[in-house]
C-alpha positions as semicolon CSV with decimal commas, in nm:
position;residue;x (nm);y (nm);z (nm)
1;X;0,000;0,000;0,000
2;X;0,109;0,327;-0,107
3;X;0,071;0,612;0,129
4;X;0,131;1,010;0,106
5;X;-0,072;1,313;0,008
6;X;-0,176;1,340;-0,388
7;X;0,141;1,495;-0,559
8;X;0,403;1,329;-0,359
9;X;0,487;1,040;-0,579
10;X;0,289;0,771;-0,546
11;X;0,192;0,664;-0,879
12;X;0,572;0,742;-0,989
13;X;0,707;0,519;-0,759
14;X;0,453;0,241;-0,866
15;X;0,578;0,212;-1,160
16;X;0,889;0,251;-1,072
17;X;0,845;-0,106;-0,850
18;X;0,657;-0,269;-1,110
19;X;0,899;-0,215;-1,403
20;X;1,183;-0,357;-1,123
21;X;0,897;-0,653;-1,050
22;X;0,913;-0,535;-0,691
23;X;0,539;-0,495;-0,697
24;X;0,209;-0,724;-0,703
25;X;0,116;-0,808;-1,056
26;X;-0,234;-0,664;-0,910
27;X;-0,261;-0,269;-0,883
28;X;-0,575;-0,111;-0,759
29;X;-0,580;0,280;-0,807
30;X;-0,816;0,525;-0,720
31;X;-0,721;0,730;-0,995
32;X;-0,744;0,559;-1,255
33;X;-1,047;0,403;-1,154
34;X;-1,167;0,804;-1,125
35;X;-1,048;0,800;-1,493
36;X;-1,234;0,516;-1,597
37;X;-1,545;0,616;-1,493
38;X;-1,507;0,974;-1,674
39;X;-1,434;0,811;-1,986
40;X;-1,751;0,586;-1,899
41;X;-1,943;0,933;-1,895
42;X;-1,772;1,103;-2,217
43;X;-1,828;0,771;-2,407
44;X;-2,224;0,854;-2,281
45;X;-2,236;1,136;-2,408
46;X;-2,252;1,325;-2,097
47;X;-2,025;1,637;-1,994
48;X;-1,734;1,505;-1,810
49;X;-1,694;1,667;-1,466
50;X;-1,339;1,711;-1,283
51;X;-1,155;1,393;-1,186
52;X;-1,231;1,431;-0,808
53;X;-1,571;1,410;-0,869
54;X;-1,575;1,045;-0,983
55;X;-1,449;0,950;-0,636
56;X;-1,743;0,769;-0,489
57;X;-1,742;0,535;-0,814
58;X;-1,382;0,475;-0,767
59;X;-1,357;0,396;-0,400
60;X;-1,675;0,108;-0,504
61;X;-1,424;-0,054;-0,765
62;X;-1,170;-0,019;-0,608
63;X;-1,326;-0,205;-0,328
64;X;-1,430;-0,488;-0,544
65;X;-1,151;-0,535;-0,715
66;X;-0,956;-0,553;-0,335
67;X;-1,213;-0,791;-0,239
68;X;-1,173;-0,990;-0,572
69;X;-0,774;-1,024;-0,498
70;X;-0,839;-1,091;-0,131
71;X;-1,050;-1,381;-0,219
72;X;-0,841;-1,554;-0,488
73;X;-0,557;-1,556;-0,239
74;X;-0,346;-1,262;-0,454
75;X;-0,167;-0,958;-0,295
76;X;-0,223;-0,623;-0,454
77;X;-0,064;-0,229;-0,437
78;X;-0,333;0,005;-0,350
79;X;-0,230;0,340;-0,518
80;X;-0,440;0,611;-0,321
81;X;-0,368;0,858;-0,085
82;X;-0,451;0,598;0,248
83;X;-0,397;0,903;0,463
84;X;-0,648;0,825;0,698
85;X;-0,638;0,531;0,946
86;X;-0,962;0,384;0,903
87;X;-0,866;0,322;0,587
88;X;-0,564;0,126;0,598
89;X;-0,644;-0,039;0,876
90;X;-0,920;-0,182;0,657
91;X;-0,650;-0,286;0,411
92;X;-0,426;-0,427;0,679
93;X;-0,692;-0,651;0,876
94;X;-0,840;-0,758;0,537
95;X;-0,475;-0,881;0,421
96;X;-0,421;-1,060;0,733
97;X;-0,773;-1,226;0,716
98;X;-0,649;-1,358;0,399
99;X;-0,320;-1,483;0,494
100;X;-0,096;-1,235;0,331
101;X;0,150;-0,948;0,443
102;X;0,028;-0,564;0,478
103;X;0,317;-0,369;0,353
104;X;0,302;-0,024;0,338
105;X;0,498;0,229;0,136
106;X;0,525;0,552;0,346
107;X;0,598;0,882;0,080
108;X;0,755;1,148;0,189
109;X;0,547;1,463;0,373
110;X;0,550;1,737;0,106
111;X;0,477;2,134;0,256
112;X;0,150;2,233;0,061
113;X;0,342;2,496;-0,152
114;X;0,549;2,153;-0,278
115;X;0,255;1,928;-0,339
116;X;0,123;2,232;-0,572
117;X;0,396;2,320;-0,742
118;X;0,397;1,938;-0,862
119;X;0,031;1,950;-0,858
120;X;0,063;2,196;-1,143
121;X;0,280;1,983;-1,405
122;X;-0,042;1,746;-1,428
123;X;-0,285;1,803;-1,687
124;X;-0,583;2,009;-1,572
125;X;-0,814;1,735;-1,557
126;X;-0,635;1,574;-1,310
127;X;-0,513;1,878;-1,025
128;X;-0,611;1,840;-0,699
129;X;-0,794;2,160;-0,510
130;X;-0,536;2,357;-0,299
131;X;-0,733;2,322;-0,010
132;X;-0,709;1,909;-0,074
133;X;-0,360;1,892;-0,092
134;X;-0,358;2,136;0,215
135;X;-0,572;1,916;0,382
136;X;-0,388;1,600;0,293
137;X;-0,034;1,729;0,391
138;X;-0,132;1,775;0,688
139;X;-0,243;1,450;0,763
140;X;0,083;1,291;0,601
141;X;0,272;1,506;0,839
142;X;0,095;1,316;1,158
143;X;0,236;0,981;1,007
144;X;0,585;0,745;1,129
145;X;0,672;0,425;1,029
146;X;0,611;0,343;1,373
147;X;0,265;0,470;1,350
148;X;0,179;0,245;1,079
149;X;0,349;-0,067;1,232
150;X;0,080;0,051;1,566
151;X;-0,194;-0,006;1,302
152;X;-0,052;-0,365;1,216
153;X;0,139;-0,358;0,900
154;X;0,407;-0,619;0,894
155;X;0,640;-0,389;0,706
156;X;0,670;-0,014;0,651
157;X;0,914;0,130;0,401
158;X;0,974;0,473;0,363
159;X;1,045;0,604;0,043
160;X;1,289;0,783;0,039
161;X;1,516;0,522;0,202
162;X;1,442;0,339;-0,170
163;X;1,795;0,254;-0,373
164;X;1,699;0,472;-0,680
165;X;1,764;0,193;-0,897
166;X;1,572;-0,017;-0,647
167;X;1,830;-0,295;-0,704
168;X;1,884;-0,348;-0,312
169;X;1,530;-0,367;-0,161
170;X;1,491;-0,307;0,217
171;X;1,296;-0,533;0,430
172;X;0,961;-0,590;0,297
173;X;0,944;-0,515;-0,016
174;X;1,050;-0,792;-0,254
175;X;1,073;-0,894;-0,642
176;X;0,813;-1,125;-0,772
């Protein structure tokens, strides 16, 4: 599970572990999820409305395709934010219930003037309101490593302890 405010890096860094095959073969993202459902509406007929807007629809999939994994037996990365603790601890205990490792992936806390100066380089479809990324850099600044371990994850990495070539993997993360 990947966890830091929107603009931090999160989606980077998945790829990054999934072109080293240091990641699930299973991704679940809220965004893209988001962008699926837009193109759902465009491919309607109807107006498309910002990215953020298609949340509600995205969190659903995204839980049913969580649930899907779960219940085959397959681990998954969860790109989303996961900045607040009911969520992962949702993730966590549902891993555990099915026998596998919660791992989380803890990106680093970005000041709000950061997050929207990266914000920025994305295409306008896809920013996130100042007052969101405000919101969520806060909340990535009340989170450790040892925080998350509290919560019950087996392994937190943080990532910018990550070998930029990601050839020597810390504790918890693996290839395959």
């Amino acid at each position: 599970m990947l966890v830091g405010a929107p603009a931090s890096g999160k989606t980077t860094l998945r790829g990054r572990l999934q072109a080293a095959g240091a990641a699930p073969a299973r991704t679940v993202s809220l965004d893209e999820e988001r962008a699926v459902a837009r193109e759902r509406d465009v491919a309607a007929g109807r107006e498309p409305r910002p990215l953020q807007e298609y949340s509600a629809t995205a969190v659903r999939r995204c839980e049913a395709a969580v649930a899907a994994s779960l219940a085959a037996g397959l681990p998954y990365l969860a790109d989303a934010t996961h900045l607040r603790r009911r969520d992962r601890v949702a993730h966590v205990r549902a891993a555990h219930a099915a026998g596998l490792r919660a791992v989380a992936v803890l990106m680093p806390h970005l000041d709000p003037a950061a997050l929207a100066r990266r914000d920025a380089a994305r295409p306008p479809e896809r920013r996130v309101p100042a007052q969101v990324l405000a919101r969520c850099a806060h909340r990535r600044g009340l989170l450790s490593a040892e925080l998350l371990v509290a919560e019950g994850f087996d392994a937190v990495v943080e990532a910018a302890d990550l070998p930029p070539g990601l050839g020597d993997l810390p504790p918890g993360l693996s290839r395959g």
